[in-house]
TORTOR-58861 format. One line per field, with one value per residue: x, y, z of N, C-alpha, C in turn. Coordinates in Angstrom, 2 decimals, m for minus. Layout:
BEGIN
n.px	(X	...)
n.py	(Y	...)
n.pz	(Z	...)
ca.px	(X	...)
ca.py	(Y	...)
ca.pz	(Z	...)
c.px	(X	...)
c.py	(Y	...)
c.pz	(Z	...)
% end
This chain:
BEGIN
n.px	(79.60	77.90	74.63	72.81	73.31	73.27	70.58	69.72	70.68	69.00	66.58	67.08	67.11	64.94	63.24	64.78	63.55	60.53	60.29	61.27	59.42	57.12	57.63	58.54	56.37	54.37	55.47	55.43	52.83	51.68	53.12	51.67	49.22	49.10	49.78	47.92	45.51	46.43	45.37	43.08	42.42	42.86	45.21	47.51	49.16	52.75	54.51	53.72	54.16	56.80	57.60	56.71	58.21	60.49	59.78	59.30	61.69	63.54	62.24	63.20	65.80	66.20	65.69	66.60	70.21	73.50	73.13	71.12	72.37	74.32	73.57	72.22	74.50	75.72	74.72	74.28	73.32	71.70	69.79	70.01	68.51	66.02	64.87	64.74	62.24	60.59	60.35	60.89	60.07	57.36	55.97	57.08	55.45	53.02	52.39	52.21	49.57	48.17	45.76	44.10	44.68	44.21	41.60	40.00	41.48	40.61	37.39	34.01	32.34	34.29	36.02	33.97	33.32	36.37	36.03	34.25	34.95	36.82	36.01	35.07	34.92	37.44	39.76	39.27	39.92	42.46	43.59	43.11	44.93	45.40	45.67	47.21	49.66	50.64	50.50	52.80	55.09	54.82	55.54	58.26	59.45	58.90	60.50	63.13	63.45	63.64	64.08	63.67	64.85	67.35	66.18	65.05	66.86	68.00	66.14	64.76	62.18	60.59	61.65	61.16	58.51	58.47	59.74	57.83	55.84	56.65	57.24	54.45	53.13	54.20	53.19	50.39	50.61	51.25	49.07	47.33	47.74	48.53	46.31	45.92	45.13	41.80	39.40	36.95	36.63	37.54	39.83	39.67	42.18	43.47	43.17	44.87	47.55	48.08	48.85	50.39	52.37	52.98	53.58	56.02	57.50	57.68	59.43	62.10	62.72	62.89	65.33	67.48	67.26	68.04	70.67	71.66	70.96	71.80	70.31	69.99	72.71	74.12	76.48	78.24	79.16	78.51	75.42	75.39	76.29	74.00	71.49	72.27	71.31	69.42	68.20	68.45	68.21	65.30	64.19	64.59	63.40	60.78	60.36	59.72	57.21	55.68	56.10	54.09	51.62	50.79	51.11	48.29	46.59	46.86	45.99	42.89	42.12	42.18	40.41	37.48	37.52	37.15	34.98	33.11	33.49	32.17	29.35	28.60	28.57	26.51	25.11	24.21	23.36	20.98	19.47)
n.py	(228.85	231.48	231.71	233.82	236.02	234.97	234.42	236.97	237.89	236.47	237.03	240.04	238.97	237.65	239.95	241.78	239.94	240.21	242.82	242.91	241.13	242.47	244.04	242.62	240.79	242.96	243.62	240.89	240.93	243.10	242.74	240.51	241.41	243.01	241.51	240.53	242.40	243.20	240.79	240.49	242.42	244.95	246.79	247.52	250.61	250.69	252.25	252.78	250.30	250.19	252.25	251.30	249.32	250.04	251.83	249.84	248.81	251.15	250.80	248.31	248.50	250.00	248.61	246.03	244.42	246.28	249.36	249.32	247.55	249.11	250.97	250.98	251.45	253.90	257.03	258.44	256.96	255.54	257.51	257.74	255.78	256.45	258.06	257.11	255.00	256.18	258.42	258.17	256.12	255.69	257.62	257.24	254.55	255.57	256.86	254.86	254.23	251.70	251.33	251.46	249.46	247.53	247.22	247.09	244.57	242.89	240.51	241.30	242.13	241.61	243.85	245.50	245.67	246.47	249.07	250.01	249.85	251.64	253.86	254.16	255.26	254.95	255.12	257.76	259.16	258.51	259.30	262.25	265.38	266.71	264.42	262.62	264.19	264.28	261.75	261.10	263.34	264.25	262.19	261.47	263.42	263.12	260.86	260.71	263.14	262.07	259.04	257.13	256.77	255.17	253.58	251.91	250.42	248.54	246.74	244.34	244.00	246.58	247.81	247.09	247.47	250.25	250.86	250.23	252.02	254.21	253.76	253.18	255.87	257.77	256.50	257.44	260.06	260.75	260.21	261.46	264.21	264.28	263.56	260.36	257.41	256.59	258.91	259.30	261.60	263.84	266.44	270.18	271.84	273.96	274.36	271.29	272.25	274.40	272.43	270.97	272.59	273.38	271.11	270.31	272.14	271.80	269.32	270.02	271.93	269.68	268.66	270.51	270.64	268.66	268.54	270.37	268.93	266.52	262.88	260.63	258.70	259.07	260.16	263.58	264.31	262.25	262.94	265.39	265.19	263.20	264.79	266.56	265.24	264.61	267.12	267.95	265.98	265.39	267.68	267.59	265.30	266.61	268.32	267.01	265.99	268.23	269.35	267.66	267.93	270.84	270.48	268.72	270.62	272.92	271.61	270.84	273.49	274.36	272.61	273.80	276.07	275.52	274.49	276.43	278.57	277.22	276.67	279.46	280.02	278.58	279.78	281.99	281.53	280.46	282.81)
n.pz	(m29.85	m30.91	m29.79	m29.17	m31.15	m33.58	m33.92	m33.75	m36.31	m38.20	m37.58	m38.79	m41.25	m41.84	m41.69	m44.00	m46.12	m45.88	m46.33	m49.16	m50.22	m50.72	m53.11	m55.12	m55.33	m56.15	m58.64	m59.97	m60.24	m61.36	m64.20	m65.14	m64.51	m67.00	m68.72	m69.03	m69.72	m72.37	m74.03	m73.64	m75.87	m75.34	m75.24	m72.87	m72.21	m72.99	m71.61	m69.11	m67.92	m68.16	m66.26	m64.23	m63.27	m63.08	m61.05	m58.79	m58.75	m57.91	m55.11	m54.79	m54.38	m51.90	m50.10	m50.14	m50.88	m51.41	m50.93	m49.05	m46.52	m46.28	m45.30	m42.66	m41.01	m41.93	m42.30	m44.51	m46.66	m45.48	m46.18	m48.84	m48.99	m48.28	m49.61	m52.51	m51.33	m50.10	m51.78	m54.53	m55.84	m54.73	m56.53	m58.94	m59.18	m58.85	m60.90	m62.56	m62.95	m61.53	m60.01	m61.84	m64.16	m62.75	m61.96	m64.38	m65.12	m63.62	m63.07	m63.59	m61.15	m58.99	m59.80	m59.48	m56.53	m55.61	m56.69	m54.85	m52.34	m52.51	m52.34	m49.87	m46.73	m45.15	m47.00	m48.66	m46.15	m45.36	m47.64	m48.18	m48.64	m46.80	m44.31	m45.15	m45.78	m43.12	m42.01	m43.91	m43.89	m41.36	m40.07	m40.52	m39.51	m36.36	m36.46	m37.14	m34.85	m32.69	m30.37	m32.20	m34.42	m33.75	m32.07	m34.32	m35.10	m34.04	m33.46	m35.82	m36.19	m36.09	m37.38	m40.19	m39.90	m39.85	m42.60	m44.25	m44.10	m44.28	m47.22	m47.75	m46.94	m48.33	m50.89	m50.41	m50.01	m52.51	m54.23	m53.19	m54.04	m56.88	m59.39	m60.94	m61.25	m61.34	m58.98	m56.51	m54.93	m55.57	m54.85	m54.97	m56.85	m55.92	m53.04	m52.66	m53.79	m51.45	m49.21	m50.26	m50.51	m48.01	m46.95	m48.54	m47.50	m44.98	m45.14	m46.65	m44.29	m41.86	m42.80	m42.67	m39.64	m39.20	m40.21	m38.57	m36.35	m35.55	m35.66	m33.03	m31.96	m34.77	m36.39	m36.76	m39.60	m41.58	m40.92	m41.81	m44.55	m45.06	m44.56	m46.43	m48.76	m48.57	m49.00	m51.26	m53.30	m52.37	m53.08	m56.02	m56.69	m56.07	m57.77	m60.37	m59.17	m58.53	m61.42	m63.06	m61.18	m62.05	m64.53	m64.80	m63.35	m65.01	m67.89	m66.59	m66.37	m68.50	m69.90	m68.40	m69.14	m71.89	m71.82	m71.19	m72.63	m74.70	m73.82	m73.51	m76.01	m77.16	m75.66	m77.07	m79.48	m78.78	m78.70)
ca.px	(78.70	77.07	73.31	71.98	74.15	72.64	69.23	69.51	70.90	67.87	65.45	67.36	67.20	63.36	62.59	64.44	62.94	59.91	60.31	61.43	58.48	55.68	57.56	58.26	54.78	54.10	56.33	54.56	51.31	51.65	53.22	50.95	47.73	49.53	49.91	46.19	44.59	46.92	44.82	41.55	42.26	42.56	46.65	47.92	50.39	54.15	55.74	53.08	54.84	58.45	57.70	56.19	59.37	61.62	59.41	59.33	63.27	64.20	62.35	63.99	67.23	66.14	65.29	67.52	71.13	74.54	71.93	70.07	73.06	75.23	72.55	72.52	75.97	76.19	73.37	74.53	72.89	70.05	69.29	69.83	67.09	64.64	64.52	64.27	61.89	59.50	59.74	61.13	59.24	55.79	55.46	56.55	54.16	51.43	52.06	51.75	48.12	47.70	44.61	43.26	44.80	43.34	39.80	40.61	41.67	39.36	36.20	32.80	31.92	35.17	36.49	32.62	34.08	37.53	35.94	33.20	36.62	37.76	35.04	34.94	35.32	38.86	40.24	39.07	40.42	43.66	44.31	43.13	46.02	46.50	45.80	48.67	51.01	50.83	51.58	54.33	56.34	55.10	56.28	59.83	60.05	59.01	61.40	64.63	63.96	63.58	65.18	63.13	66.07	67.85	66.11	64.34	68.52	67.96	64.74	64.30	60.37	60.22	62.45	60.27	57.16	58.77	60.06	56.85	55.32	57.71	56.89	52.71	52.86	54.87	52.17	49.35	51.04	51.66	47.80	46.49	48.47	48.28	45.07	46.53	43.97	39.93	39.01	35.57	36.66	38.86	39.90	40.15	43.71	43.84	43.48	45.89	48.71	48.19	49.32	51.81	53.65	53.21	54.55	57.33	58.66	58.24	60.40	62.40	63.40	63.66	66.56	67.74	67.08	69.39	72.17	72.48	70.57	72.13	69.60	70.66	73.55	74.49	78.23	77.74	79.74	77.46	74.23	75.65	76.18	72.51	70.60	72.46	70.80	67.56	67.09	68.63	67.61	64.32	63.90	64.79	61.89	59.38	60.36	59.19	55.51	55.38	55.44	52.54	50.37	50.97	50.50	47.20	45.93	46.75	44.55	41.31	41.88	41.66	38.53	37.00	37.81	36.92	33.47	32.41	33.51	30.75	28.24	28.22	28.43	25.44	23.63	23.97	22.86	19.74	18.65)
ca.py	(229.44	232.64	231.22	235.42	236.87	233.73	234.85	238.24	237.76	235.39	238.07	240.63	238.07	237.61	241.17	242.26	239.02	240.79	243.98	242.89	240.39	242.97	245.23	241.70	240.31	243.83	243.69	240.23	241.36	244.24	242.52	239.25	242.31	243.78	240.93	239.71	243.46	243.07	239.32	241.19	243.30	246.44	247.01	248.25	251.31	250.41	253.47	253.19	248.87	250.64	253.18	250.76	248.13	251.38	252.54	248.66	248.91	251.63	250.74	246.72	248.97	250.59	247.67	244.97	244.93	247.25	250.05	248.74	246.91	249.96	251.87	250.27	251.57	255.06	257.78	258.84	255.44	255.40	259.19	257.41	254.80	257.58	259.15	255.85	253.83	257.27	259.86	257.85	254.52	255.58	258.61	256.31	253.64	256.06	257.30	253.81	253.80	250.30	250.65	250.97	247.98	246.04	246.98	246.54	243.29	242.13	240.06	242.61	241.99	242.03	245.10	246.82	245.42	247.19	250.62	250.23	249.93	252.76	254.79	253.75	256.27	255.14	255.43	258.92	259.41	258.87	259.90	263.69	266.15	266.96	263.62	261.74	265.03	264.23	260.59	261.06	263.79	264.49	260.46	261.54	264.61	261.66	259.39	261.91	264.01	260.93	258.08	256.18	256.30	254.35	252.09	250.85	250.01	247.99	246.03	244.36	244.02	248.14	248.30	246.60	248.43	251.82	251.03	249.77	253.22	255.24	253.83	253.81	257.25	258.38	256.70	257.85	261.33	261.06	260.11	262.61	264.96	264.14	262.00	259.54	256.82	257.90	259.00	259.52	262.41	264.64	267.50	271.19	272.01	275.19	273.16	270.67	273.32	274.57	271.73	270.81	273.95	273.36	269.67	270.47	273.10	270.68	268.45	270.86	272.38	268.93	268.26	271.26	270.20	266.97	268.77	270.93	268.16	264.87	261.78	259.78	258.07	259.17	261.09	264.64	264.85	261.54	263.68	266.61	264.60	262.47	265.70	267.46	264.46	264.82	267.86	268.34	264.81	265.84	268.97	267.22	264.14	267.40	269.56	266.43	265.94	269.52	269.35	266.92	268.68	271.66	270.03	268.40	271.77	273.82	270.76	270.88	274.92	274.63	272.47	274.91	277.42	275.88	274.48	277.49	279.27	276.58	277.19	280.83	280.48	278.42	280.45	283.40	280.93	280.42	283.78)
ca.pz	(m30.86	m30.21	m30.37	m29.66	m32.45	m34.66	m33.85	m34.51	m37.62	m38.20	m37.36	m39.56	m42.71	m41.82	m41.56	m44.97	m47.17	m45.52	m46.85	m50.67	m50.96	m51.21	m54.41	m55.96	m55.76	m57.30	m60.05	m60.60	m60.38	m62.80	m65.40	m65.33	m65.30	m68.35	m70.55	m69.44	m70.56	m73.90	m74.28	m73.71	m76.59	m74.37	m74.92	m71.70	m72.63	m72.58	m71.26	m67.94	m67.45	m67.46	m65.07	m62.92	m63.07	m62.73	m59.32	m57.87	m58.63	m56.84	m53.91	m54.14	m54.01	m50.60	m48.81	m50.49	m51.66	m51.09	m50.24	m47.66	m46.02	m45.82	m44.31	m41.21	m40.69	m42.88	m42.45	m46.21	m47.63	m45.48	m46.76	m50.28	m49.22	m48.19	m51.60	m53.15	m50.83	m49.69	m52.71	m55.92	m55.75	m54.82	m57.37	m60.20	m59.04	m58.66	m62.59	m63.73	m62.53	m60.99	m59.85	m63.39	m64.43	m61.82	m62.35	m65.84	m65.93	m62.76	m63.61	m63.41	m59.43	m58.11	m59.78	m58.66	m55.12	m55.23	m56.73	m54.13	m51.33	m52.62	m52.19	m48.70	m45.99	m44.97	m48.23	m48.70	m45.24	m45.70	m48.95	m47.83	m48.61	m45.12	m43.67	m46.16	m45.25	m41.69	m41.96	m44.60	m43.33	m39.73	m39.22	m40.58	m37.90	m35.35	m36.97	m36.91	m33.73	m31.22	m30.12	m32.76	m35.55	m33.19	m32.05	m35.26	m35.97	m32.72	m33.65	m36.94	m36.63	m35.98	m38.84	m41.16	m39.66	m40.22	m43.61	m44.96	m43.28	m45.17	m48.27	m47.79	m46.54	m49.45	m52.21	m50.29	m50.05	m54.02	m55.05	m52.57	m55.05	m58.39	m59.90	m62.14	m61.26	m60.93	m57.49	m56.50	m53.94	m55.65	m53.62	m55.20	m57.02	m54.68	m51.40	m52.81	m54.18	m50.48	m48.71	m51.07	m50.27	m46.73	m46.66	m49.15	m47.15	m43.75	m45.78	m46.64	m42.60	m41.53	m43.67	m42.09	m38.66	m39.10	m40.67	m36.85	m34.76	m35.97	m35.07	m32.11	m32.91	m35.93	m36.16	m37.36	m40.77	m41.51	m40.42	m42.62	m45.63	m45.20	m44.66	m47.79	m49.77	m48.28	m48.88	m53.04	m53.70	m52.01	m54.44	m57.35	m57.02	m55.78	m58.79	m60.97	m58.75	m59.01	m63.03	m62.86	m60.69	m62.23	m65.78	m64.75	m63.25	m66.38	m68.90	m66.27	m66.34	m70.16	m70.15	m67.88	m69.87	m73.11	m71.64	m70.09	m73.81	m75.72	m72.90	m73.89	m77.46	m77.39	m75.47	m77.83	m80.55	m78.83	m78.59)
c.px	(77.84	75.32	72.64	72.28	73.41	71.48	68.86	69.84	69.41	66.50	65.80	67.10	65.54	62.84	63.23	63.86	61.60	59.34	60.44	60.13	56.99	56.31	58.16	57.49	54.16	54.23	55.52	53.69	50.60	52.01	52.18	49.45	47.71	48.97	48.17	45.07	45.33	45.97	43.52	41.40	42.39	44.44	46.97	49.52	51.67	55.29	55.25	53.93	56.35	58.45	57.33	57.29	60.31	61.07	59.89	61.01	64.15	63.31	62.60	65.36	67.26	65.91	66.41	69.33	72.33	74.09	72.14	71.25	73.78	74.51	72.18	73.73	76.30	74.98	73.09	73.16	71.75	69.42	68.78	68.17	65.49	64.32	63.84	62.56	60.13	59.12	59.33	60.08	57.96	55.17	55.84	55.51	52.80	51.47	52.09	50.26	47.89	46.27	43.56	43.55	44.50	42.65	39.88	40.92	40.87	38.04	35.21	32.97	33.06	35.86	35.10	33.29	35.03	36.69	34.71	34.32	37.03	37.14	34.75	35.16	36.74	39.73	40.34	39.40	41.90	44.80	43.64	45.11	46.18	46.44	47.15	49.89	51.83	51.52	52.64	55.60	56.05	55.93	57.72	60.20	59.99	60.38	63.00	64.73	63.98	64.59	65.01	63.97	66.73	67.70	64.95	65.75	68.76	66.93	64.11	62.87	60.28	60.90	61.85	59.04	57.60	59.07	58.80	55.76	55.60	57.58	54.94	52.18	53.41	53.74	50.92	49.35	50.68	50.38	47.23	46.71	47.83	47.54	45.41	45.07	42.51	40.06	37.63	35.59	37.61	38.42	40.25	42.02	44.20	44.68	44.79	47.25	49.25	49.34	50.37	52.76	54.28	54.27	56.27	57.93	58.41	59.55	62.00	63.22	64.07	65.25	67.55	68.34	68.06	70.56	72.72	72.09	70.98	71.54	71.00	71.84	74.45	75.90	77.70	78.22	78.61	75.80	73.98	75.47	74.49	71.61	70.89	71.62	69.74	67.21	67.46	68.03	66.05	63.75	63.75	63.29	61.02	59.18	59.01	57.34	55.20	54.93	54.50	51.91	50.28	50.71	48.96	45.97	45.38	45.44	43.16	41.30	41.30	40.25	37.85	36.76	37.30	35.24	32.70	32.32	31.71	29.41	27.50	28.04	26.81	24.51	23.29	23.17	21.25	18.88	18.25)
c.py	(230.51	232.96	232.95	235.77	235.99	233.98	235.90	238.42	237.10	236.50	239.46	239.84	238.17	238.98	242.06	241.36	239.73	241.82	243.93	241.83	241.31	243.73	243.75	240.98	241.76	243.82	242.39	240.24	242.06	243.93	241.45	240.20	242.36	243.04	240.12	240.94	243.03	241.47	239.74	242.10	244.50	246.42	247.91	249.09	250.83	251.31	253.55	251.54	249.77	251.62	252.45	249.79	248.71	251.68	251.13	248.62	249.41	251.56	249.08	247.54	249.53	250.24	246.20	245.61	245.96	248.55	250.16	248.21	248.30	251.40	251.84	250.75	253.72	255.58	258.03	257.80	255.32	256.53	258.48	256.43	255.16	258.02	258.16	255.82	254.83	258.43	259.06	256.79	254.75	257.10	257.67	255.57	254.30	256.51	255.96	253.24	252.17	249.92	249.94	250.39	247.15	246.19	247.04	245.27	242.05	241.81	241.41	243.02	242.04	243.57	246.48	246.96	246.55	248.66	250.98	250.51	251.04	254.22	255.36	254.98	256.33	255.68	256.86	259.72	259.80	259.32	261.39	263.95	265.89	265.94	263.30	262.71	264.63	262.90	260.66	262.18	264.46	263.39	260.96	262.30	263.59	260.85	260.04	262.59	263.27	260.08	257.12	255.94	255.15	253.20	250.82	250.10	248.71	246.76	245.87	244.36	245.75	248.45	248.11	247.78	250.13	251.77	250.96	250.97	254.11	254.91	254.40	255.08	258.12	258.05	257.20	259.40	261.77	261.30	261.11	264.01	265.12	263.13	261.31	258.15	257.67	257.67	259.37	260.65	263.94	266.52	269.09	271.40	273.26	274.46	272.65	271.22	273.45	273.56	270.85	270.98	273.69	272.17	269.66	271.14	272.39	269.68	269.12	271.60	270.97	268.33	269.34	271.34	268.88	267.46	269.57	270.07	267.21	264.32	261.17	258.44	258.17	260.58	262.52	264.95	263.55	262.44	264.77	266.21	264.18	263.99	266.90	266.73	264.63	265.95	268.60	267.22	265.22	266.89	268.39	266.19	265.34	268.05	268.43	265.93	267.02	269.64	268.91	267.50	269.54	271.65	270.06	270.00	272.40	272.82	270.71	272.50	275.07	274.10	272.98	275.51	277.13	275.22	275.49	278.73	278.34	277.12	278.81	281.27	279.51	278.74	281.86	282.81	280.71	281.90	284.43)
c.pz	(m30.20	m30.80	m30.40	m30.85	m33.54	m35.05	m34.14	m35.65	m38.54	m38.87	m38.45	m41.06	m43.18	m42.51	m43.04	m46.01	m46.74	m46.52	m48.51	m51.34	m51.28	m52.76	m55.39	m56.70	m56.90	m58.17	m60.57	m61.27	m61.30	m64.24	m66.02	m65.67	m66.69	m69.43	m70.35	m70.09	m72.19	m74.20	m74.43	m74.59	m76.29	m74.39	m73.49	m71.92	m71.92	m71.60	m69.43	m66.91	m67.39	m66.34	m63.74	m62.52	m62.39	m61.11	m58.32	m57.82	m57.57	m55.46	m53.16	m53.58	m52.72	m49.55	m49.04	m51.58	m50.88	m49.87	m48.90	m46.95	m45.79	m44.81	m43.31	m40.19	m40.96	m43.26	m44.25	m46.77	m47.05	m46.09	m48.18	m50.49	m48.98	m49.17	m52.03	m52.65	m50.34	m50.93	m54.01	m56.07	m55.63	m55.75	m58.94	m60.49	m59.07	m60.49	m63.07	m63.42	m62.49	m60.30	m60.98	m63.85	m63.90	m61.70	m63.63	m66.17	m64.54	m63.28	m62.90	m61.83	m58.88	m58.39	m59.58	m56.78	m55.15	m56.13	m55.65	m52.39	m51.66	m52.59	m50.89	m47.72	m45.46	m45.79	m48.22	m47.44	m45.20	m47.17	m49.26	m48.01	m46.94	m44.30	m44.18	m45.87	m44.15	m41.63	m42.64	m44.08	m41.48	m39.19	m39.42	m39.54	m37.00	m35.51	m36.63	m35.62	m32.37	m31.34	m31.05	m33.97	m34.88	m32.62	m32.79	m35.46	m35.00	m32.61	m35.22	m37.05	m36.85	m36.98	m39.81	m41.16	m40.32	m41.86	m44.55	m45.25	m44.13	m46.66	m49.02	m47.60	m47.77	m50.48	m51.72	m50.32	m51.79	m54.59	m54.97	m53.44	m56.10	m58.85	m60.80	m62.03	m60.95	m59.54	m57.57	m55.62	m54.46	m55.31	m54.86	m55.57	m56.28	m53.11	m51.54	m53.09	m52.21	m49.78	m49.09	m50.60	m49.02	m46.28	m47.80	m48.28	m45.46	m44.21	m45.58	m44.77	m41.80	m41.91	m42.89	m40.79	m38.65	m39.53	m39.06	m35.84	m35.36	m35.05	m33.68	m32.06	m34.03	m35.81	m37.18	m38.34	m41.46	m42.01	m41.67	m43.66	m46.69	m45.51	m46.17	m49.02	m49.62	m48.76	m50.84	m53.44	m53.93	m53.19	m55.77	m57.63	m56.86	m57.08	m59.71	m60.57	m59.09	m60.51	m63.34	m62.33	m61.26	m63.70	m65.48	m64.09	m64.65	m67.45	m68.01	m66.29	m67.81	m70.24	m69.83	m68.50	m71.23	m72.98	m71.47	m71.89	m74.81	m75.06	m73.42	m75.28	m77.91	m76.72	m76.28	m78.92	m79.95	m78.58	m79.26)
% end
């Protein structure tokens, strides 16, 4: 009996039950909020619970399943589980505003607690544009141009750690973006456009960068394939953040624009 091989298997089993028990407890969590705001008289919109089942979905599919198992093996499929698990999954989840359902359906004092946490200086730390850039796609340049593709494939704990990384860096990337829940910090839509641009089009070269530098390990038609996904896949989830930010700009440009119109019409009235 080959007690190592037993053990690493062990440690692989650990490390993805790991990984699928935090977007399960989610999926819990969100629906059990839901139907306790709908009890409080406060209906919690339907279209914001499917987007959130749909985000926890595709990122069970990127850690559990066909997926995730063939990705271990076939850059292609891990490429597929990057979209998922870093773009798709934490921009749905961030449009089904979860925070505001959970100070929403939190008693008084604890949901003063969690908006008093969120106020916090970390918070507002890392959910800066250019902080959340840096962890979400500087970690992927890290992650692709070292030896560190290889040997998270090598080490289920670093596998976990990185995957978990790759997802938090992705919703903290997404919020830092587009305000779907309240923030108490929110950053200029200039600034934010800025750094958009900048981290899209890092995105963007790296994909680039793997189609002529294939990761360590990885066979170069493989490499070619993965990085063709990264980087249309890639486009396709940005186009859709893009429309959102780019929505939510245009409606605070209008209020602007139609405050700043009353302002002036009642100051002609008082004169």
């Amino acid at each position: 009996m080959n007690h190592p091989a037993m053990a690493n298997e062990l440690e692989w089993f650990f490390a993805q039950l790991l990984l699928t028990l935090p977007f399960v407890g989610a999926f819990v969590f969100y629906i059990v909020a839901a139907l306790l705001s709908y009890r409080t008289r406060k209906p919690w919109p339907l279209y914001r619970t499917l987007i959130w089942i749909a985000g926890c979905f595709a990122a069970y599919l990127a850690v559990a399943g066909p997926i995730a198992e063939k990705a271990h093996t076939d850059f292609a499929f891990h490429m597929i589980g990057h979209l998922l698990l870093g773009m798709l999954a934490p921009l749905l989840m961030a449009l089904a505003a979860p925070v505001t359902l959970l100070v929403r359906t939190l008693p008084v004092p604890m949901a003063k607690g969690v908006s008093q946490l969120l106020r916090s200086k970390i918070p507002q730390v890392i959910t800066d544009p250019s902080v959340a850039s840096l962890l979400n796609i500087g970690a992927l340049w890290l992650l692709y141009t070292t030896s560190l593709f290889a040997f998270m494939h090598a080490h289920p704990f670093l596998y976990f750690l990185i995957h978990i990384h790759v997802f938090l860096a992705g919703y903290m990337f997404t919020i830092s973006m587009i305000y779907i829940d309240p923030v108490s910090h929110r950053k200029p839509f200039l600034y934010r456009a800025i750094v958009l641009v900048i981290a899209l089009a890092g995105h963007g070269i790296l994909s680039k960068w793997i189609y002529a530098n294939p990761p360590v390990g990885v066979a170069p038609e493989q490499a070619q394939t993965g990085a063709m996904l990264m980087y249309y896949g890639g486009d396709a989830i940005d186009l859709f953040l893009l429309v959102v930010f780019c929505f939510q700009w245009y409606k605070a440009t209008r209020r602007s624009a139609r405050a700043s119109l009353l302002l002036q019409e009642n100051s002609r009235a008082n004169i």
